[in-house]
GUVO-568815 format. One line per 3 residues: number of its first residue (from 1); their letters; for each residue y negated, x, z negated of N, C-alpha, C. Coordinates in steps of 0.1 Angstrom, whole numbers, always signed. Atoms other than C-alpha are relative to their C-alpha. Layout:
BEGIN
NUM> a> Y:X:Z:Y:X:Z:Y:X:Z  ...
END
This chain:
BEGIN
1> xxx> +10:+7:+7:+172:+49:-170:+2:-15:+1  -7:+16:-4:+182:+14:-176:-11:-7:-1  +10:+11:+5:+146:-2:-179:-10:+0:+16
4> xxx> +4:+3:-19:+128:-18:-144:-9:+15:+2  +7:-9:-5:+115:+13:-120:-3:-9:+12  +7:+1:-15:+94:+6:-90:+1:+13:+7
7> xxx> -3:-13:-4:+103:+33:-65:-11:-1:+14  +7:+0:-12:+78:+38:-39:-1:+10:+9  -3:-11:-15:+84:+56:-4:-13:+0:+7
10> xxx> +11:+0:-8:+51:+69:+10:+4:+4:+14  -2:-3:-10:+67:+80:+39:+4:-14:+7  -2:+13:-6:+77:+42:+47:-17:-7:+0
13> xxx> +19:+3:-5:+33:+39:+45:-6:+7:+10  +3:-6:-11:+29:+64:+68:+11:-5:+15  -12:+2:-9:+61:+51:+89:-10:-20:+8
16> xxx> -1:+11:+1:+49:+12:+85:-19:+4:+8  +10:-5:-7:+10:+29:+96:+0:-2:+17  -5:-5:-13:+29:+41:+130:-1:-17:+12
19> xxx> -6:+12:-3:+42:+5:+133:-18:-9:+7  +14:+6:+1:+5:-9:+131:-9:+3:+13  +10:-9:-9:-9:+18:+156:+12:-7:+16
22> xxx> -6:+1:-13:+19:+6:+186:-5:-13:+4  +5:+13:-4:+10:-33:+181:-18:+2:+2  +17:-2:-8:-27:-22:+186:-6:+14:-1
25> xxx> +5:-16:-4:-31:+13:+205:-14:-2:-1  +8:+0:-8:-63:+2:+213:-14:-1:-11  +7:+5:+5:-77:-6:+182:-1:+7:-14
28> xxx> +3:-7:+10:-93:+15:+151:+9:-12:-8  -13:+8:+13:-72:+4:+116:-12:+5:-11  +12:+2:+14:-92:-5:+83:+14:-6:-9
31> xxx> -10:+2:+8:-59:+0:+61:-7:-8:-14  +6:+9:+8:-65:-30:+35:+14:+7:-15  -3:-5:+18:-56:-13:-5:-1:-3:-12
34> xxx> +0:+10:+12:-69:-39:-28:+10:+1:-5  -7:+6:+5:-54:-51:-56:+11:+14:-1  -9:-9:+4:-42:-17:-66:+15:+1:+14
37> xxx> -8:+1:-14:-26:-17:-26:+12:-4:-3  -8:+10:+5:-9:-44:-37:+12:+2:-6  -7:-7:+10:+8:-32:-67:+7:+17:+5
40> xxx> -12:-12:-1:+22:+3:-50:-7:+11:-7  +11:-9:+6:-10:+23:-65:-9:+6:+10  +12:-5:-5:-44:+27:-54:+0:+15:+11
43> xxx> +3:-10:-2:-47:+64:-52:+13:+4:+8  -6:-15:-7:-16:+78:-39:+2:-13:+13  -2:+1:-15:-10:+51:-9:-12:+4:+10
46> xxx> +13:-5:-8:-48:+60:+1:+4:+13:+5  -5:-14:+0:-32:+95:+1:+12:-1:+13  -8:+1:-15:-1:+86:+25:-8:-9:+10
49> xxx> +7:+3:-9:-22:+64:+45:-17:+2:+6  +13:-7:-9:-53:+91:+53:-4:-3:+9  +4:+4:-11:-47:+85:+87:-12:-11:+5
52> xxx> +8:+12:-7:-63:+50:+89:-16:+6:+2  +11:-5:-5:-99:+51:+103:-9:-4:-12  +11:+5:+12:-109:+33:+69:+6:-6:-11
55> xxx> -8:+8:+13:-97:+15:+35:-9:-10:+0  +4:+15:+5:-106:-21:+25:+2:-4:-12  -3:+4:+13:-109:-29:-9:-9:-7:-5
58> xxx> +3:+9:+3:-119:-58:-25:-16:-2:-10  +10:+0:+5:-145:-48:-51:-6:+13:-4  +2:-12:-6:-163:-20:-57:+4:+14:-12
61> xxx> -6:-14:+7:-145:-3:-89:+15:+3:+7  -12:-7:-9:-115:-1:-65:-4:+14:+9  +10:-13:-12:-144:+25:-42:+0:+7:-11
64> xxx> +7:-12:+9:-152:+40:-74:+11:+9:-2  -14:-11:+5:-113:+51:-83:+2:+9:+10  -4:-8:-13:-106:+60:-45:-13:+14:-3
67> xxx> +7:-13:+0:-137:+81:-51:+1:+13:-6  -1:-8:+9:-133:+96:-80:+11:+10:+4  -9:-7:-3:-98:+107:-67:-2:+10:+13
70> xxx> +4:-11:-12:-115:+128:-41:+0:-5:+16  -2:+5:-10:-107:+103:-12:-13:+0:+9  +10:-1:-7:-136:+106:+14:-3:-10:+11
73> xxx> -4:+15:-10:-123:+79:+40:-8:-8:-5  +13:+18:+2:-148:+52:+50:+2:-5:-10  +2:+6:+11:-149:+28:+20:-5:-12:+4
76> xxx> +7:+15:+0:-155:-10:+29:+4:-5:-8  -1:+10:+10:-166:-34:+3:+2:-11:+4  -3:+17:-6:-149:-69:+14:-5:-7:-7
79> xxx> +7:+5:+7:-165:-85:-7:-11:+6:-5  +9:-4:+0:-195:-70:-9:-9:+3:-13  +8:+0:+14:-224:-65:-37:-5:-8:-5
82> xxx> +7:+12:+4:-240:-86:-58:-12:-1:-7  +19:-1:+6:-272:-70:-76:+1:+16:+3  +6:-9:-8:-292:-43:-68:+5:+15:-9
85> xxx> -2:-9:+8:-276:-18:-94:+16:+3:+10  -15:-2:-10:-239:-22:-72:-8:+6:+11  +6:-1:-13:-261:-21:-39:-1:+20:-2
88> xxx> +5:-13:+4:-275:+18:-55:+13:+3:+2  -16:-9:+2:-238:+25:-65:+6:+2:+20  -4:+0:-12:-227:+15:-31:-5:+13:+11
91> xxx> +6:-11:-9:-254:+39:-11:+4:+10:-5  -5:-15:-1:-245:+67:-28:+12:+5:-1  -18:-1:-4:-207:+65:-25:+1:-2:+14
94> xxx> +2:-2:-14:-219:+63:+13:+11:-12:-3  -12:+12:-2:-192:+27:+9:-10:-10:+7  +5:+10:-6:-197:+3:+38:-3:-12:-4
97> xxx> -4:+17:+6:-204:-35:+28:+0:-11:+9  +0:+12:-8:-198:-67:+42:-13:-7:-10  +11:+13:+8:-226:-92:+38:+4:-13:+9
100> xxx> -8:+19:-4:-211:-130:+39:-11:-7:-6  +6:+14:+4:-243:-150:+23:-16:+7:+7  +12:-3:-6:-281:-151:+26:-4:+8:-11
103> xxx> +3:-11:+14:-283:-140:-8:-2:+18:-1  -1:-16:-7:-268:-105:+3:-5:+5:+5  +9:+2:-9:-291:-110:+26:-14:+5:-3
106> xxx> +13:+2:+8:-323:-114:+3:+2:+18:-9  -3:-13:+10:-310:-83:-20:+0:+14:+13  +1:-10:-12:-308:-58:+11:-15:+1:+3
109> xxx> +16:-3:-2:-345:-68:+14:-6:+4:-10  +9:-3:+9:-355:-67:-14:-4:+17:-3  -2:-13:+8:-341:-32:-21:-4:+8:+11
112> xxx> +7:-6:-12:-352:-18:+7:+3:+13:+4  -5:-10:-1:-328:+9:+14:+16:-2:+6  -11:+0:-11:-303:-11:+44:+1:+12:+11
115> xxx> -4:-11:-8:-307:+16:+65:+11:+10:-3  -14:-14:+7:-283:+42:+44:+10:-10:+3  -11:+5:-1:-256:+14:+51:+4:-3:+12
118> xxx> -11:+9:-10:-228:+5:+77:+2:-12:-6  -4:+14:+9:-225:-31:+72:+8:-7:+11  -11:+10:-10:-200:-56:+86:-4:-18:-6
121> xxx> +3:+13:+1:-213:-90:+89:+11:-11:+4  -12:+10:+0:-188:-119:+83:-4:-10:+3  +3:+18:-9:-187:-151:+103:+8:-4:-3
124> xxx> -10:+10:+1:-169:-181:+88:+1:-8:+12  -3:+10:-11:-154:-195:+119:+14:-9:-5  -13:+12:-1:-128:-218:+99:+4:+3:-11
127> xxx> -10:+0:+14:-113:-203:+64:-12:-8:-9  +7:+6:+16:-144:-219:+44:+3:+10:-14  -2:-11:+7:-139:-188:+22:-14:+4:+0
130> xxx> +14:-14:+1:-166:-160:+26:-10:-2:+13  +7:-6:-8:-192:-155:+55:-9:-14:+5  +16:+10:-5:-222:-173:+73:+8:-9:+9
133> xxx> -2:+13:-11:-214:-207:+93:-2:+7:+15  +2:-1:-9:-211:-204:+129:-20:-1:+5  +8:+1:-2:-243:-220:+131:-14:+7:-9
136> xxx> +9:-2:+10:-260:-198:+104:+2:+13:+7  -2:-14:-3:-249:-168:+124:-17:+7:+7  +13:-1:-3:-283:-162:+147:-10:+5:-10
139> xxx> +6:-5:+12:-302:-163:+115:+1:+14:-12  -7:-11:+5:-282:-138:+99:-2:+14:+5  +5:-14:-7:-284:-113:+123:-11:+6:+4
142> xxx> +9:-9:-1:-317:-109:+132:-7:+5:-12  +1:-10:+15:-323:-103:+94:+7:+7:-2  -9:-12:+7:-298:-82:+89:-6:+12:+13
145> xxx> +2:-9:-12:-313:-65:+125:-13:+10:-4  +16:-5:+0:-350:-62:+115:+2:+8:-10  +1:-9:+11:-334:-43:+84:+1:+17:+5
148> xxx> -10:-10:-6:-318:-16:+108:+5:+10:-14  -14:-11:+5:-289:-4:+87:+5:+9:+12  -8:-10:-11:-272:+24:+104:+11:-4:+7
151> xxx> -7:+11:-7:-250:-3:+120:+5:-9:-2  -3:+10:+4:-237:-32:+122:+16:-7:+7  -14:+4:-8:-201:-48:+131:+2:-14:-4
154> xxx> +0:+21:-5:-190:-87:+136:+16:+1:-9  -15:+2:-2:-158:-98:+117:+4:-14:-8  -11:+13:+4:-138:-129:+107:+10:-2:-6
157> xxx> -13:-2:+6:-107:-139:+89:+5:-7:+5  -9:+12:-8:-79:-163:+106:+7:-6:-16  +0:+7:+10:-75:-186:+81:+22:-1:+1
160> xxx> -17:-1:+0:-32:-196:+99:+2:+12:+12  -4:-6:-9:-29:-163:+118:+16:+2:+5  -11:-1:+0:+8:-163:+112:+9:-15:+9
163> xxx> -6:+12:-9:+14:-197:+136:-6:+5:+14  +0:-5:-15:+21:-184:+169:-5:-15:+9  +6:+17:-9:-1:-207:+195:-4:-8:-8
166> xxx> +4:+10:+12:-17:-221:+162:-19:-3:+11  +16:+7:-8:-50:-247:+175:-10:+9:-5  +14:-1:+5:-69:-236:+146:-3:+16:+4
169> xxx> +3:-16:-7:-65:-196:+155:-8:+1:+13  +5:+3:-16:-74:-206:+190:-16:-5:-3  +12:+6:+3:-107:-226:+174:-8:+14:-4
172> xxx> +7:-10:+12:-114:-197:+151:-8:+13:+12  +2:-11:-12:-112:-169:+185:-9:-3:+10  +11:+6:-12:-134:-193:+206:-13:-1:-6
175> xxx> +9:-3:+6:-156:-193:+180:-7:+8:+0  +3:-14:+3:-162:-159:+174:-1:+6:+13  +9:-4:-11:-165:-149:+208:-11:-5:+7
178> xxx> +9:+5:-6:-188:-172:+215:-15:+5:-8  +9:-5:+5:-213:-156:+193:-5:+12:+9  +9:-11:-6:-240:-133:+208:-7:+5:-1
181> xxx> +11:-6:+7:-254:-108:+193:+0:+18:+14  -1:-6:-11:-263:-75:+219:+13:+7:+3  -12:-10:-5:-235:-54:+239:+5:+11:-5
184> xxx> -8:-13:+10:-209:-28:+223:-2:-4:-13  +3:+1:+11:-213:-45:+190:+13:+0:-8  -7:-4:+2:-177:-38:+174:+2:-9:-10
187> xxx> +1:+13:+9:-162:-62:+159:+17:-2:-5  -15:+1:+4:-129:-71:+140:+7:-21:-8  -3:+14:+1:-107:-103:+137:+16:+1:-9
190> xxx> -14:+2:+10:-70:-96:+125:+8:+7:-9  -6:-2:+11:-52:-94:+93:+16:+6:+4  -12:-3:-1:-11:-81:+93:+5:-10:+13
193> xxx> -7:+9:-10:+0:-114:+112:-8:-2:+13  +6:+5:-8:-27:-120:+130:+1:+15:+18  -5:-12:-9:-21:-83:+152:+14:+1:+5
196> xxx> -13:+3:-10:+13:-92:+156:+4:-10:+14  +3:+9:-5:+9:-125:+166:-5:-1:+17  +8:+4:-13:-20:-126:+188:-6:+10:+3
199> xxx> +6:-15:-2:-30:-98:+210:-20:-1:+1  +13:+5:-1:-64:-117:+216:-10:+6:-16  +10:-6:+13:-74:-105:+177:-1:+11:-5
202> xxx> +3:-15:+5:-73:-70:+176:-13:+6:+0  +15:-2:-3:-104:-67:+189:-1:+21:-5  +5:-15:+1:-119:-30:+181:+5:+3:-14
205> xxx> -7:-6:+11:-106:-26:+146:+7:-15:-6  -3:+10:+8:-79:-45:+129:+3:+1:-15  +2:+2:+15:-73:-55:+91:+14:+3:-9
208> xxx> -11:+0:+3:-36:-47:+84:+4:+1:-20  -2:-5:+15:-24:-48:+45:+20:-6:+0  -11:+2:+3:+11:-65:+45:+11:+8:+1
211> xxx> -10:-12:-9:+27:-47:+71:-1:+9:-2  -7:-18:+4:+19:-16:+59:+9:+3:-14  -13:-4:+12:+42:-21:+25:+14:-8:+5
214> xxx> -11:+0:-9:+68:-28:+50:+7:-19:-2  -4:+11:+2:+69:-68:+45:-6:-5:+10  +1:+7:-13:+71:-92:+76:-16:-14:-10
217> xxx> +10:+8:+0:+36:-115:+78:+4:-10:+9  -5:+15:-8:+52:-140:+99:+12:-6:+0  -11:+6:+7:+78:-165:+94:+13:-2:+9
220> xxx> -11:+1:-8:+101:-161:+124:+0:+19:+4  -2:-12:-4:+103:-122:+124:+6:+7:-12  -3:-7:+11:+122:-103:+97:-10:+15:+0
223> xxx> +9:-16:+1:+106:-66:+87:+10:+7:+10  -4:-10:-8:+133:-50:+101:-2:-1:+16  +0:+9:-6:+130:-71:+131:-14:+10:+10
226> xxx> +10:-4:-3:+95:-57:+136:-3:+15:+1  -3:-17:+3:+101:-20:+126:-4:+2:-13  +7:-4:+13:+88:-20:+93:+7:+2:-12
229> xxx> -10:-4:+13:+103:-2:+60:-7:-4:-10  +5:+4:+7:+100:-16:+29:-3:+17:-10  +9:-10:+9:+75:+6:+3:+5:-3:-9
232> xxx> -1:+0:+8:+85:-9:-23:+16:-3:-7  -14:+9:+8:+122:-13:-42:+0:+3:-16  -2:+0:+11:+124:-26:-73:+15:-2:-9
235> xxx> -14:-3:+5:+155:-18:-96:-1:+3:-17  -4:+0:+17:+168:-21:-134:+22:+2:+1  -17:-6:-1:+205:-15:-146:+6:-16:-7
238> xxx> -9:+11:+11:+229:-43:-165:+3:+10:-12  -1:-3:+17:+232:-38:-205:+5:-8:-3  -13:+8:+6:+258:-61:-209:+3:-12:+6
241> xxx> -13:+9:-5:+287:-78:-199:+5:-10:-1  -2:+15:+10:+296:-116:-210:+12:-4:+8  -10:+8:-6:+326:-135:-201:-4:-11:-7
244> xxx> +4:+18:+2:+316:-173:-200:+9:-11:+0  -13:+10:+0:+343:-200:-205:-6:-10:+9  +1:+11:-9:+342:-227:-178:-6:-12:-9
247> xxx> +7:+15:+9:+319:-254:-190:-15:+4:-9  +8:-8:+7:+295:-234:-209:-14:+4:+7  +15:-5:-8:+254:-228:-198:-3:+18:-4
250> xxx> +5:-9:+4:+236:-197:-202:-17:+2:+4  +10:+0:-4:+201:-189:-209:-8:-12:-7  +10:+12:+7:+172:-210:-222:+0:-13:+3
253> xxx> -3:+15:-6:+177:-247:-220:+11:-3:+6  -12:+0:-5:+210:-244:-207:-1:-7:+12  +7:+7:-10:+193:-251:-173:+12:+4:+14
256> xxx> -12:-6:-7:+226:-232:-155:+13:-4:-7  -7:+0:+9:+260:-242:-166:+13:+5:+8  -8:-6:-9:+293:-227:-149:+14:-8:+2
259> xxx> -9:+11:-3:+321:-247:-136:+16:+10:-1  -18:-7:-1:+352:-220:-141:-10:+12:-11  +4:-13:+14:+350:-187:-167:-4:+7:+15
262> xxx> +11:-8:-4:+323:-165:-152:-2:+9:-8  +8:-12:+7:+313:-129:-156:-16:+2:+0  +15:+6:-3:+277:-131:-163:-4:+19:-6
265> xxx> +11:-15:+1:+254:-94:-160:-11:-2:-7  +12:+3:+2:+226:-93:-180:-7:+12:+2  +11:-16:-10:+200:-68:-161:-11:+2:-13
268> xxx> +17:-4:+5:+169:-54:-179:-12:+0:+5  +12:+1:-7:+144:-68:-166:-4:-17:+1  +8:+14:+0:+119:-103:-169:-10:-1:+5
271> xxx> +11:+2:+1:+90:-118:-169:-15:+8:-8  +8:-8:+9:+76:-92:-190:-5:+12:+7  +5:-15:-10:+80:-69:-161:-6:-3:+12
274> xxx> +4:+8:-14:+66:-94:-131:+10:-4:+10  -6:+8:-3:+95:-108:-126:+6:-14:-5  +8:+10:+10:+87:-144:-126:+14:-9:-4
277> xxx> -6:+8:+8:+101:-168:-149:+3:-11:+4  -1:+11:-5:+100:-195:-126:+11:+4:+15  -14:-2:-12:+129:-179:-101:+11:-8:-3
280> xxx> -8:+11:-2:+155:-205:-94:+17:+6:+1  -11:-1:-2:+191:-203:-101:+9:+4:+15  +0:-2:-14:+204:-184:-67:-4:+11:+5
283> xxx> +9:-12:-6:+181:-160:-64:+5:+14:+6  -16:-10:-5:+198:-132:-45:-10:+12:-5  +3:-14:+8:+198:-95:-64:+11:+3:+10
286> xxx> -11:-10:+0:+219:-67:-53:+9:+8:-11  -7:-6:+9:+244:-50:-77:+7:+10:+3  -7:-12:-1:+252:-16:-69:+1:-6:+17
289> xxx> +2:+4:-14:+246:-29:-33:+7:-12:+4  -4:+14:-2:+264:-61:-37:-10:-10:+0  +8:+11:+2:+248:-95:-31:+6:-7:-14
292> xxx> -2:+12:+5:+249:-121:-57:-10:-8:-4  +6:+6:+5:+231:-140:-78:-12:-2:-13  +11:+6:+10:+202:-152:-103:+9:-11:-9
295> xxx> -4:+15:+2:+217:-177:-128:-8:-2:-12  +8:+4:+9:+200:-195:-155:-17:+3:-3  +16:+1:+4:+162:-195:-167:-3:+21:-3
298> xxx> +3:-14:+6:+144:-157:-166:-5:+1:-15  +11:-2:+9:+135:-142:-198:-8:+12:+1  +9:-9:+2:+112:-118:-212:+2:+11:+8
301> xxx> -9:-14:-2:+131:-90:-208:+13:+4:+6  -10:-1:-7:+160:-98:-192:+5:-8:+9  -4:+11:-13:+179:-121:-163:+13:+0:-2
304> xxx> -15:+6:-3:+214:-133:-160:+3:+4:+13  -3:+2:-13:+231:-126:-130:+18:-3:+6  -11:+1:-2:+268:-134:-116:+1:+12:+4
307> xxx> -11:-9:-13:+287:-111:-111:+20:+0:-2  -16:+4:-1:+323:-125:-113:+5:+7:+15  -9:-5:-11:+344:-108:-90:-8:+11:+3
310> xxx> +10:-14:-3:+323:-77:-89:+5:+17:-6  -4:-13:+14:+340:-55:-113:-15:+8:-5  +16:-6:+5:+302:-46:-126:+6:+6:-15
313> xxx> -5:-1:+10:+303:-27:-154:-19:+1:-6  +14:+3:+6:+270:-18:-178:-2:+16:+3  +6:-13:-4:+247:+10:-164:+0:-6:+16
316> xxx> +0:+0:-15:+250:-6:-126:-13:-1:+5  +19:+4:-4:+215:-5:-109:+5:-14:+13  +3:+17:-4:+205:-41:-102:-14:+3:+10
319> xxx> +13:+1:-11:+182:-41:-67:-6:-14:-2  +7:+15:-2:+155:-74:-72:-6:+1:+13  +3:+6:-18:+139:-66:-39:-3:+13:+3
322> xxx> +1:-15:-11:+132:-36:-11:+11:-1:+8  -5:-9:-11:+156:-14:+4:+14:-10:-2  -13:+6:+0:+188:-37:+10:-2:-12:+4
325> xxx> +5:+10:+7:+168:-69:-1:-11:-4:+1  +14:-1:-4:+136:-76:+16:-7:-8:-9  +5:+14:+8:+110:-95:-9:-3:-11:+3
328> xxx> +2:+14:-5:+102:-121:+14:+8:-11:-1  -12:+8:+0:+137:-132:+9:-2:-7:-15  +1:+2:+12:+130:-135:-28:-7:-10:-4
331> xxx> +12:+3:+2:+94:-150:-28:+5:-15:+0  -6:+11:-1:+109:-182:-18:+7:-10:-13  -7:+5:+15:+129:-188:-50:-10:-3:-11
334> xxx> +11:+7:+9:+98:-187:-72:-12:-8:+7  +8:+9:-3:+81:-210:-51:-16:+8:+7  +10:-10:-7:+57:-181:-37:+3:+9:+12
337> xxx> -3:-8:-9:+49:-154:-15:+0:+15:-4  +2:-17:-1:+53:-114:-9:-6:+6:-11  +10:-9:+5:+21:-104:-18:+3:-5:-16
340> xxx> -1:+5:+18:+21:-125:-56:+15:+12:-5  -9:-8:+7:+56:-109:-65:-9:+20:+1  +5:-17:+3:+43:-69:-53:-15:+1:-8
343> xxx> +9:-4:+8:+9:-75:-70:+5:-5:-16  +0:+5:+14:+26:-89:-103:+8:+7:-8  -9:-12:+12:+45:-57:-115:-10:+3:-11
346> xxx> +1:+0:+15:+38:-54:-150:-4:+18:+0  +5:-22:+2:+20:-16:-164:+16:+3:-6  -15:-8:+11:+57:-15:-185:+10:+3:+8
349> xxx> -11:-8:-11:+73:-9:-150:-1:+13:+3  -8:-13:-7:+85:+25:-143:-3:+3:+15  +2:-1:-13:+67:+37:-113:+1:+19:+3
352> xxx> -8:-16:-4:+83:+68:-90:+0:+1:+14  -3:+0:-14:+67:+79:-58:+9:+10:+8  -11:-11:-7:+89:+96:-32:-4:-1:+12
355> xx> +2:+0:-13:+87:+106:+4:-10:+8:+0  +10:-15:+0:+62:+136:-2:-13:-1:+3
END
């Protein structure tokens, strides 16, 4: 098939799971699935990753799909509800919520049916994102107390978890335990890097989402490095062959130009498929497991790539990132990260899970 496939290995989500469970034996996992589990699909990684003690997803028609597909696993809304028609939906999908304002706060009373909920109360200790001020915490809790929901848990986000010995992580952790609400109250602090990182933020349950589609969250560790397989590789073929005369550009704007006669690959695959348009001359592909290159400006539908000295012929599968070719390597080139490239596959990609 010469047109982009995404091939996704559930057994590298159950494998990359394993990985998650060694850096914190000690600590429940709330596998994070948003964003369509970040491009690999909702439903079936919820499916290889059963195990976790919970899913995390962003809003609450992401709980409604997992539901519908029969999934039963906890259900926390990270982002929480926002009128009392979600709040209803939420109770009877039994889905946990976080409450980060006062608002959420006000709506819980109003409706007067916190008790049917697990709730996880978020303390902004430093991203200026989502959750109550340090000094708004107190207030928070004994309203959310006097509601008695069927419980309650403490949790945070690390704004630079990924800077080993970082101040502000250190500010954020001194923060958050300095809060005091009664004994055994279960509480959660770290994201993919932040479990690597710092053993200080595992606390009782941590937040993993990167690391489980087998891509490194920190900037001095590769995946393999860590143990982690990549979930996702993306692949298209070449549909034609060019020979380029020395001197001559290729590509829109003639933003590439070649200094000797060049064989130039043109793969099937662009910006049409979520691969961005803004990737830089360089960019390293595989070619039938060869390295080379990116040259000139992406298009829609297709990419340039060197392959002089390759003997390439047309039909070769072209690797853009995964199994050979980790995306982190990639992300760089368009001026981004990881997650943006796996959540930006296009519906016109070719998706094909494997690993049972």
């Amino acid at each position: 098939m010469r047109f982009p496939r995404a091939t996704i290995d559930t057994s590298a989500l159950r494998h990359n799971l394993g990985v998650v469970r060694r850096f914190a034996p000690g600590s429940q996992v709330m596998a994070i699935i948003k964003a369509n589990a970040y491009g690999h699909g909702l439903i079936e990684a919820a499916h290889a990753l059963q195990d976790a003690e919970a899913f995390g997803v962003a809003r609450l028609e992401e709980g409604l799909a997992l539901r519908a597909a029969q999934i039963q696993t906890p259900i926390v809304l990270l982002e929480g509800v926002f009128n009392g028609a979600e709040l209803a939906t939420a109770a009877r999908e039994s889905f946990q919520i976080v409450v980060h304002s006062f608002e959420q706060l006000e709506l819980l009373e109003h409706a007067g049916n916190a008790r049917r909920f697990e709730t996880w109360l978020k303390i902004d200790t430093g991203m200026n994102r989502l959750g109550f001020r340090v000094e708004e915490f107190e207030a928070a809790w004994r309203r959310l107390q006097a509601l008695q929901p069927k419980r309650v848990r403490l949790m945070t986000h690390l704004s630079s978890a990924e800077v080993r010995d970082g101040a502000m992580t250190a500010e954020q952790l001194a923060s958050f335990a300095a809060l005091t609400p009664e004994p055994g109250i279960e509480r959660s602090i770290a994201n993919s890097a932040g479990l690597i990182v710092c053993e200080a933020a595992r606390a009782d349950w941590v937040r993993p989402g990167l690391m489980l589609y087998g891509v490194s969250p920190v900037p001095d560790r590769s995946a393999a490095e860590i143990g982690l397989r990549p979930a996702m590789t993306l692949t298209t073929q070449l549909i034609a062959i060019r020979r380029v005369p020395a001197g001559e550009t290729v590509g829109y704007n003639g933003i590439w130009r070649t200094d000797k006669e060049a064989v130039i690959g043109i793969a099937a695959v662009g910006y049409g498929d979520g691969y961005p348009r803004n990737l830089r001359s360089g960019t390293p592909v595989l070619v039938e497991g060869h390295e080379t290159q990116v040259v000139g400006r992406v298009s829609m539908d297709m990419t340039a790539i060197d392959v002089t000295g390759l003997n390439a012929n047309v039909g070769d599968r072209v690797t853009l990132w995964g199994e050979g070719l980790p995306v982190d390597r990639v992300a760089p080139f368009a001026g981004t990260i990881a997650y943006e490239l796996l959540c930006g596959i296009s519906q016109r990609v070719a998706v094909e899970w494997i690993g049972g």
